[in-house]
C-alpha positions in Angstrom: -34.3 -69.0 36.2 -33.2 -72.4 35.0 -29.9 -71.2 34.1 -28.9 -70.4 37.7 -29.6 -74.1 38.1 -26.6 -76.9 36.7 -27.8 -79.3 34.3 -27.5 -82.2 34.9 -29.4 -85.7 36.4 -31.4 -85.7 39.2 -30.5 -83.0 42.1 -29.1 -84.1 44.7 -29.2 -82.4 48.5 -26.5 -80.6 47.7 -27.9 -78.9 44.3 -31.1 -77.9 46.5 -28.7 -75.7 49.0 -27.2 -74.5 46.3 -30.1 -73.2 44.5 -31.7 -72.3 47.6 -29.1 -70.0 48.3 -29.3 -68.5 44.5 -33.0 -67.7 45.6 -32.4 -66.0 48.0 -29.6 -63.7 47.8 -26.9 -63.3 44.6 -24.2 -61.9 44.9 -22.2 -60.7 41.9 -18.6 -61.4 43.1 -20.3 -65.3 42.9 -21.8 -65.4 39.3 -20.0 -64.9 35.9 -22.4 -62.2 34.1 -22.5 -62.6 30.5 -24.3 -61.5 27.5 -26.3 -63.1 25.0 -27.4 -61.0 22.2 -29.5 -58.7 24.2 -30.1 -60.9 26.8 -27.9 -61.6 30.3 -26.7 -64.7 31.5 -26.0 -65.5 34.9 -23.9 -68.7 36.2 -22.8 -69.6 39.5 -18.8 -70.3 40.1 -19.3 -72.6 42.8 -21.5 -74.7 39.8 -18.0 -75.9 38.7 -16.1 -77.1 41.4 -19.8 -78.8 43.1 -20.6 -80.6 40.0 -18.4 -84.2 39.8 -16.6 -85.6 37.2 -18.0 -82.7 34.4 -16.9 -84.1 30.9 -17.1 -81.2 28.0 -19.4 -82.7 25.4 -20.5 -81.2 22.1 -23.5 -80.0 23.4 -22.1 -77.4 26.1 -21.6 -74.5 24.7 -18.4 -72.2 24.1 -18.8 -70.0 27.5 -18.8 -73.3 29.4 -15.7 -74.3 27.9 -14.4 -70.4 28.6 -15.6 -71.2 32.0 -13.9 -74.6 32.5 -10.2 -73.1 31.5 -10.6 -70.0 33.8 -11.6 -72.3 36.5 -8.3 -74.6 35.6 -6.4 -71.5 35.8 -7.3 -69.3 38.3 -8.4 -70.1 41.9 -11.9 -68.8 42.9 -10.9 -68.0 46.3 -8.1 -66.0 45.2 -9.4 -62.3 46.0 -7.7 -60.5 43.0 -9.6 -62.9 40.5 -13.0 -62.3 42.3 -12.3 -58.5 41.7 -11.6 -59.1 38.3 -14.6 -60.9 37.6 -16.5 -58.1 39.5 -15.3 -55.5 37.4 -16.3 -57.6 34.4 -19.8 -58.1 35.5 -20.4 -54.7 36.3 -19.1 -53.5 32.9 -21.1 -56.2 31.2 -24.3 -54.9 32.9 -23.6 -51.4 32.7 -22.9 -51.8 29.1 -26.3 -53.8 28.7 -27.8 -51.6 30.7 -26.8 -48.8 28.5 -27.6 -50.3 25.1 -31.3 -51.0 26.7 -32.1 -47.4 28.1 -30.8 -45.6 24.3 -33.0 -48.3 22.3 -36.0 -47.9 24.5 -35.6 -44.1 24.7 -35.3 -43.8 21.0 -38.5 -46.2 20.0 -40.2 -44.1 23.1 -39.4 -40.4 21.9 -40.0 -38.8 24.2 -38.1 -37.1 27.7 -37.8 -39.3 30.4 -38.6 -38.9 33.7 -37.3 -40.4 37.1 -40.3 -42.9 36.9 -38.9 -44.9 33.6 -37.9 -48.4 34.8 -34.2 -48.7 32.2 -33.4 -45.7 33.7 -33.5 -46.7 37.6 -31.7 -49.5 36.3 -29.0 -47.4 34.8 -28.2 -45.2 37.8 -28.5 -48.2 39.8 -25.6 -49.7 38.1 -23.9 -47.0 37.6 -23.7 -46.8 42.0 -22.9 -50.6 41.9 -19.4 -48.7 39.6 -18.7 -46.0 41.9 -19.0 -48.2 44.9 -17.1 -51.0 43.6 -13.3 -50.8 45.5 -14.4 -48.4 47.3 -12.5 -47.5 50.7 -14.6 -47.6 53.9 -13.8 -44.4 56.0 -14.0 -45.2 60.1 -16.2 -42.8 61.7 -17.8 -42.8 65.0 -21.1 -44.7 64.1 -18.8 -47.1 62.3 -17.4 -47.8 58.9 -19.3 -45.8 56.1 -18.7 -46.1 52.0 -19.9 -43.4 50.4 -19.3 -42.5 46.4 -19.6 -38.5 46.9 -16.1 -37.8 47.7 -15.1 -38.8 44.4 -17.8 -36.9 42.8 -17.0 -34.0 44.5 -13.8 -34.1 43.0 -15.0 -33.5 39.8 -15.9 -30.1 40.5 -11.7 -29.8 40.7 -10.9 -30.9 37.5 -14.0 -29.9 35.1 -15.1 -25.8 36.1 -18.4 -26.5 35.0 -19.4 -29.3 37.4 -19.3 -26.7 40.3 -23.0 -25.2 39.2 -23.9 -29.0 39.4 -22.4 -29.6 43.3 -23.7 -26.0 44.0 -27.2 -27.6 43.2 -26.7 -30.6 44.8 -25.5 -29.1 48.2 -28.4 -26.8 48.2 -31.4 -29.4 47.6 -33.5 -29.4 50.9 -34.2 -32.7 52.3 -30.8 -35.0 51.4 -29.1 -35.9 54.7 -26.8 -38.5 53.3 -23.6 -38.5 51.2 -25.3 -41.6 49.0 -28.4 -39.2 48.4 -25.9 -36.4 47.3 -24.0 -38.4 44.8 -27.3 -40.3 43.4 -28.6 -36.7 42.6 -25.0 -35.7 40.8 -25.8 -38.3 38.7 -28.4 -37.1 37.3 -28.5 -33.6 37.5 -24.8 -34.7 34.9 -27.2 -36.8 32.5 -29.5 -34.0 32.4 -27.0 -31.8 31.8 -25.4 -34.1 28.8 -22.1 -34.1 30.5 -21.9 -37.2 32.4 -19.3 -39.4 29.9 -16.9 -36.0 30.1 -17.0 -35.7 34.0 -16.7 -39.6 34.6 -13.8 -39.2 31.8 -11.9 -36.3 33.8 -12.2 -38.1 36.9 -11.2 -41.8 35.7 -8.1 -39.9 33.9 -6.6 -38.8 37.3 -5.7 -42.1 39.0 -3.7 -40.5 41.6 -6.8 -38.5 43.1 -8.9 -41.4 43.0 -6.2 -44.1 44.7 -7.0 -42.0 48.5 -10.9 -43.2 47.6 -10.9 -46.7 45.8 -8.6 -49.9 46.3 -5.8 -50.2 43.7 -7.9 -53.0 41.9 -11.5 -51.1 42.0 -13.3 -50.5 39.0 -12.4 -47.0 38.6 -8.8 -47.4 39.0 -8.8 -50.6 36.0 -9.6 -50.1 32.2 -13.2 -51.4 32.7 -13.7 -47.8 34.3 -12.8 -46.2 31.3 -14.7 -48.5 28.8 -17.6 -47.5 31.1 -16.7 -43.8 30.5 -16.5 -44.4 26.8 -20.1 -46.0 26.9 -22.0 -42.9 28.3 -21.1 -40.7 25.6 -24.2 -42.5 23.9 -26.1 -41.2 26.0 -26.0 -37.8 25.3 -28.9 -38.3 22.9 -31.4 -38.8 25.9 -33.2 -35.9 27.1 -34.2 -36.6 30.6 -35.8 -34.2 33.2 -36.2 -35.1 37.0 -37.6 -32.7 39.4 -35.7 -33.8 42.7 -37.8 -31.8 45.4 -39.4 -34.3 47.8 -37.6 -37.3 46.2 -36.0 -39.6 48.7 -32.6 -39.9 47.3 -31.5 -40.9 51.0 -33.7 -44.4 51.5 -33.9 -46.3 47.7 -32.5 -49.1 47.8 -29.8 -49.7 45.1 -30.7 -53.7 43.7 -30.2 -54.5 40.5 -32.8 -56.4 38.7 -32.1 -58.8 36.5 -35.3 -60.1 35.7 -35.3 -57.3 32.4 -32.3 -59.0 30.9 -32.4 -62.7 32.7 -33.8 -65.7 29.6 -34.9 -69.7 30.4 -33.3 -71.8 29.1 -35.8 -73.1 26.5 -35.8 -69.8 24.9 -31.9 -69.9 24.3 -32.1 -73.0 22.9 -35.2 -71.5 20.5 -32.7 -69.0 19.6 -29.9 -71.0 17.7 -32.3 -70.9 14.6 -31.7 -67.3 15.2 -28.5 -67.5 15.6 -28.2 -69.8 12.5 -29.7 -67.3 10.5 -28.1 -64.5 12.1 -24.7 -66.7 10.9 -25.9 -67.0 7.9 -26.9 -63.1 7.2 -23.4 -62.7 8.7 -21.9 -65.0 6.1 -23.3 -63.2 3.4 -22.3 -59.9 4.6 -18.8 -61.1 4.8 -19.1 -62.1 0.9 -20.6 -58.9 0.1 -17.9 -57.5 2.0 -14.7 -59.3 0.1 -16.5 -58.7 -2.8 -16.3 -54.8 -1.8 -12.7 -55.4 -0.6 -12.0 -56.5 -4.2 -14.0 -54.0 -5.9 -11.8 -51.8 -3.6 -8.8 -52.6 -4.1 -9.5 -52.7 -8.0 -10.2 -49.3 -7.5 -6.7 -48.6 -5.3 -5.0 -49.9 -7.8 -6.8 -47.5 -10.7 -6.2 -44.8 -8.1 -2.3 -45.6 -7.6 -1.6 -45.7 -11.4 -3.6 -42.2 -11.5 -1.4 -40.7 -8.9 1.5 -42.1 -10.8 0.7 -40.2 -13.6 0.1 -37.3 -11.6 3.0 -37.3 -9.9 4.9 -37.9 -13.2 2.7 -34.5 -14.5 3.6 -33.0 -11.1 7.1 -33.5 -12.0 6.9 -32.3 -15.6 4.6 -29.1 -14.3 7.8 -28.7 -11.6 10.5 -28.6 -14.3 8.3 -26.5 -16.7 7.5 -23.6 -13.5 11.8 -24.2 -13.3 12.0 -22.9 -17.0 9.5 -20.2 -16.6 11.0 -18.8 -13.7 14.3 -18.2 -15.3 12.7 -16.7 -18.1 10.7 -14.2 -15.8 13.8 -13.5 -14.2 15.8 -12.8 -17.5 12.7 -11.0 -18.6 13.1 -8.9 -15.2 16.4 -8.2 -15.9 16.1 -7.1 -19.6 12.8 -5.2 -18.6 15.2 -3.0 -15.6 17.5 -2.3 -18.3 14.8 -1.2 -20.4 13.8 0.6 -18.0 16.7 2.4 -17.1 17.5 3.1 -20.5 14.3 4.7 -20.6 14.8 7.1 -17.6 18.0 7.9 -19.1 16.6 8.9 -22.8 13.6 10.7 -21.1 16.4 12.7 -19.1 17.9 13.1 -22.5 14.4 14.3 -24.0 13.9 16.7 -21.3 17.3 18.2 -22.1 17.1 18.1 -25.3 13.3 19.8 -24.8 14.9 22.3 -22.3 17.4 23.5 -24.6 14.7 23.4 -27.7 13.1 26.0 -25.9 16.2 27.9 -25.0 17.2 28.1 -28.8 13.4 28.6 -29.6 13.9 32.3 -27.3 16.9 32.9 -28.4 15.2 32.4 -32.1 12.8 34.5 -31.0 14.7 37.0 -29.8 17.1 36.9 -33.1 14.4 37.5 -35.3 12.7 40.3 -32.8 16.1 42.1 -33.1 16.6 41.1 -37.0 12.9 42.9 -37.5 13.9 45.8 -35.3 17.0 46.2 -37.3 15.2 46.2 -40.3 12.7 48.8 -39.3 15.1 51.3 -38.3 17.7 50.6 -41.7 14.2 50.9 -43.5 13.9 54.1 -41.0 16.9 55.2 -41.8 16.9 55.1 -45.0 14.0 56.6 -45.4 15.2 59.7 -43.2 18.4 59.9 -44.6 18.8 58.8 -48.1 18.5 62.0 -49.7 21.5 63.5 -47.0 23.3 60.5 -47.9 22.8 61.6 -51.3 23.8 65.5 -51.4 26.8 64.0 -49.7 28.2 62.0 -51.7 27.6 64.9 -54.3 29.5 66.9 -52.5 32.4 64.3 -51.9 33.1 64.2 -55.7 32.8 67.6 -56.2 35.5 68.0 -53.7 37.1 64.9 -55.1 37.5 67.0 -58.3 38.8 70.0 -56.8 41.1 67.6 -55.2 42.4 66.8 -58.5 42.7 70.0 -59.8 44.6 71.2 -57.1 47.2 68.7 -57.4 47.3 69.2 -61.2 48.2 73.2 -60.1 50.9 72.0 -57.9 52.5 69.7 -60.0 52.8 72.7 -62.3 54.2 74.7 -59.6 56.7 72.6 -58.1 58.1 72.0 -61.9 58.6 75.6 -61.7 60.8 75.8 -58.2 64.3 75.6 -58.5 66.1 72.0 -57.8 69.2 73.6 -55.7 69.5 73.1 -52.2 67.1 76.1 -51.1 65.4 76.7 -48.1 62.3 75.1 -48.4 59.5 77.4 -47.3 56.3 76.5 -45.7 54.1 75.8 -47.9 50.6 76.9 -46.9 48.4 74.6 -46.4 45.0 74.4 -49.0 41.8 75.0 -47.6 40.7 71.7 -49.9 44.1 69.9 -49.8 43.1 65.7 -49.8 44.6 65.8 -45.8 41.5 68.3 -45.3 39.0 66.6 -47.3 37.8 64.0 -44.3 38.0 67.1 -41.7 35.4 69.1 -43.9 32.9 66.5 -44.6 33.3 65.9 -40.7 32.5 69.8 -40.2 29.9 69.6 -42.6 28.3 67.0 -41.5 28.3 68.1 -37.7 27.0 70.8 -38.9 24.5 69.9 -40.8 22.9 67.1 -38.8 23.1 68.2 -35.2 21.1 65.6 -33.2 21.4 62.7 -35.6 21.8 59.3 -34.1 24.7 57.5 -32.8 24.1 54.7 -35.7 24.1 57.6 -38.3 27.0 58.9 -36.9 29.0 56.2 -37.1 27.6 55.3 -40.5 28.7 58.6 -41.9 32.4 57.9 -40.3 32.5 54.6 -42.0 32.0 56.6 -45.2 34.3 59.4 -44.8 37.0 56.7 -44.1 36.1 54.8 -47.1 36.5 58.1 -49.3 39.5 58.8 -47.3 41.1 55.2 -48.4 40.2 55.8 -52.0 41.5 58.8 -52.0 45.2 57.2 -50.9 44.5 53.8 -52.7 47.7 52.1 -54.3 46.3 53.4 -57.7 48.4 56.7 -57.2 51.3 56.7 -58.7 54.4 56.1 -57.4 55.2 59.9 -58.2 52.7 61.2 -55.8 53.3 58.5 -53.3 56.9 60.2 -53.1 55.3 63.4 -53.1 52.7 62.7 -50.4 55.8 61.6 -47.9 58.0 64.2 -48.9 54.9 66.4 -47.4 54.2 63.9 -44.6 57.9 65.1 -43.7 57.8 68.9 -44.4 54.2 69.4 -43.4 52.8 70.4 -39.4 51.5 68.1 -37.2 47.5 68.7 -37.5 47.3 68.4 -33.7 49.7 70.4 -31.9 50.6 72.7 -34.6 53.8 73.4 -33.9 56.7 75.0 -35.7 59.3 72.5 -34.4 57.0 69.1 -35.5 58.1 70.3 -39.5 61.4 68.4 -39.1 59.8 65.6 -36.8 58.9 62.4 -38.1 55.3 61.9 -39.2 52.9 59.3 -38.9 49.5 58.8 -40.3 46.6 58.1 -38.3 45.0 54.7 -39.7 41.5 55.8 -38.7 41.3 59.3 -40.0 44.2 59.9 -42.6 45.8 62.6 -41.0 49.3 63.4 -40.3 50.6 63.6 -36.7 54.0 63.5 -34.8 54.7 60.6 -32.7 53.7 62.5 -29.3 50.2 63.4 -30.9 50.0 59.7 -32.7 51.4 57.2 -29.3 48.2 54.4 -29.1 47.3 51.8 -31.2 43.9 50.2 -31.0 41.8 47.6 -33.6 39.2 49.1 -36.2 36.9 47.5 -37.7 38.5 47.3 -40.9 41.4 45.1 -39.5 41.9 42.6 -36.4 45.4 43.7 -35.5 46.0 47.0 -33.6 46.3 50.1 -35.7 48.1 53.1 -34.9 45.7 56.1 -34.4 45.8 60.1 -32.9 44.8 60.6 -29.9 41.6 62.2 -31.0 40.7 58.9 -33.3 41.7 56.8 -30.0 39.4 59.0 -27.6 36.7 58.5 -29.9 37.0 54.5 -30.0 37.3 53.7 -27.0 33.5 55.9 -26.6 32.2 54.4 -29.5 33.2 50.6 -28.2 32.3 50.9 -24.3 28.5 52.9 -25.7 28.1 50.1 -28.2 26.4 46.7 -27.2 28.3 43.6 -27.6 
């Protein structure tokens, strides 16, 4: 304990008191606590002010010189400074205290238990924290200071410290607030959750100013150092079984003997310390030599993302360049498209009516072949009527000729005068009667024949009929022919008075027919514009063309 004691010459009576007094009690509000590597030093305030006429000399070291300017600046008595210099003894030995109980848990490895010495010592200083500032509540038996109000808090401001205060409260045999709290403590580090709850509750100031002084601990920034410390401790497992542990009646005193040196042994310890420099020194070498080597490498790294930036920039521009061309290439590909859909409509137009013209083809050369068969049929049938017929057309053709030949040679005969012309009867096989025959032959000869033959057969009898009056008759005849178109009956009505009428031939059939018997006009096939035709011709038309298909 030599550095409890000044240095200096001989004591003197009033040294003894002094260190007396150390022996006996300390008191931490009186001593400047320390640290030393891992070790604690302890000196006395009042070893300042007692010792006279104390000249600095090279030999005292830097905290004595720290030591001599606080002392010229501050004044001892001065409450606030002796608060101060509480808190920073408390946080020193807390954070020793700390550093000592992970190192020796570590090298132990195993759980600890209630009965491990560093760890009385830590919940031992970690009451001297709470307690520090604390306000004492008046009660009947007196003044009392108890740390469990603000632990209790806790439960407030962190849901999961209720289980914890739930435990607490129901532990049979603690009587007193101070047990309470001194069992929260370490049912929290069993629970690995200690640093968080002493975090939450340091972090409200205005909960913990109705329990602790403005210039406590708790309500200063050594509190939430402290805080910050215990988060190493979550690497300690620690189990303490709490039934029939007197929690109410230890007796919270910090030793110091576990962290105390003499003063010998510091001085044995500048080597140390010299070589500790010294391994320093040539980590700090190492270390500028890394800083170089490091900012080498910055430097490689900054010209690097130069030249990516400079690619980003290009890769930018090109991605500008492709993404006009994907959207010109959109564009033309829409009107690519569209021109598509409209030549597939096209197609399937153009496929629809294919197929139209394809049925109508069909159909075409369906009706072509049908047509075929029945000419073929017909002409097998038919041919040798056809034939016999137009036998008997020249035959009559000739008699025809004859005829006129006889009349000719009769008419030169008549007298020229103005005579009553007489009727002149009309020849069975006169060219007017020729078509009517071959019509009353033919009916009655092929009773039952087809439409199609019929009309074939009157296609025929009109062509004889129109060579029979072609223009190669003479002009002779032509005269004759009208003078009988005049003088002759009207085939129709036959009637005496239609002699002297005016005559007109029927285009269809060749016959001669007054105007009443001869009054419509209709197209033939031979011609486009209307002909006029009797009224039997006209009849028979208008059958034939509403019975024919069109």
């Amino acid at each position: 304990m030599s550095a409890l004691t000044p240095q200096g010459d001989m004591p003197t009576p009033t040294t003894d008191k002094i260190t007396q007094a150390a022996m006996e009690t300390i008191y931490l509000c009186k001593f400047r606590v320390s640290m030393d590597g891992e070790w604690l030093c302890l000196r006395e305030l009042d070893d300042i002010s007692l010792t006279p006429d104390h000249e600095p000399n090279p030999e005292d070291s830097w905290e004595d010189l720290t030591e001599l300017v606080e002392k010229m600046r501050h004044d001892p008595q001065d409450p606030n400074y002796l608060m101060a210099n509480e808190r920073m003894n408390l946080m020193n030995m807390a954070k020793l205290s700390i550093k000592g109980l992970i190192e020796s848990a570590l090298n132990l490895g195993r759980t600890l238990d209630s009965d491990y010495a560093p760890l009385q010592q830590f919940f031992v200083v970690m009451e001297h924290c709470l307690k520090h500032g604390l306000k004492a509540k008046k009660t009947f038996l007196g003044q009392n200071k108890s740390f469990w109000g603000p632990l209790e808090l806790v439960e407030k401001l962190v849901p999961e410290a209720a289980e914890i205060t739930a435990s607490v409260k129901d532990l049979p045999g603690l009587r007193t607030p101070v047990g309470r709290g001194r069992a929260w403590l370490r049912l929290a580090l069993m629970q690995k959750k200690l640093s968080e709850y002493m975090k939450a509750l340091i972090n409200r100031k205005d909960l913990l100013s109705e329990f602790y002084e403005p210039n406590a601990l708790m309500m200063e920034e050594e509190g939430a150092i402290i805080s910050g410390l215990l988060v190493g401790l979550n690497v300690i497992d620690a189990n303490f079984c709490m039934k029939g542990e007197d929690l109410d009646s230890q007796v919270g005193v910090i030793d110091f003997s576990m962290y105390l040196k003499e003063g010998p042994i510091a001085k044995s310890s500048e080597e140390d310390v010299e070589k500790e420099l010294e391994v320093q020194i040539g980590m700090k070498q190492e270390m500028e030599m890394a800083m170089k080597m490091l900012d080498r490498d910055v430097c490689e790294k900054q010209e690097a993302l130069v030249a990516l930036r400079q690619q980003l920039d290009d890769l930018r521009a090109l991605k500008h360049e492709l993404s006009f061309k994907l959207q010109s290439s959109d564009l033309a590909l829409k009107q690519k498209n569209e021109l598509n859909s409209r030549l597939e409509e096209k197609t399937n137009q153009m496929a629809a009516t294919i197929k139209q013209l394809e049925h109508r083809l069909r159909g075409a050369v369906r009706d072509r072949l049908d047509a075929e068969e029945a000419n073929r049929l017909f002409k097998q049938d038919f041919g040798d009527k056809i034939e016999s017929l137009q036998m008997e057309v020249d035959r009559l053709r000739k008699q025809c000729l004859h005829y006129e030949k006889e009349q000719k040679k009769e008419a030169k005969r008549r007298p020229s005068g103005n005579q009553i012309v007489k009727e002149v009867p009309e020849n069975k096989y006169s060219p007017l009667r020729i078509p009517h025959l071959l019509q009353k032959n033919m009916s009655a000869q092929n009773k039952g024949v087809p439409e199609n033959v019929k009309q074939a057969v009157n296609e025929m009898n009109s062509t004889a009929h129109n060579s029979t009056t072609s223009p190669s008759i003479s002009p002779e005849r032509e005269g004759q022919d009208g003078e009988r178109r005049i003088l002759q009956m009207c085939q129709l009505c036959r009637e005496e008075s239609s002699i002297l009428l005016t005559k007109n031939e029927c285009k269809n059939c060749g016959g001669i027919f007054c105007s009443t018997c001869s009054s419509n006009e209709i197209p033939l096939p031979s011609s486009i514009h209307p002909e006029r035709v009797c009224n039997l011709c006209y009849q028979r038309l208008i059958q034939q063309y509403c019975s024919s298909p069109s």
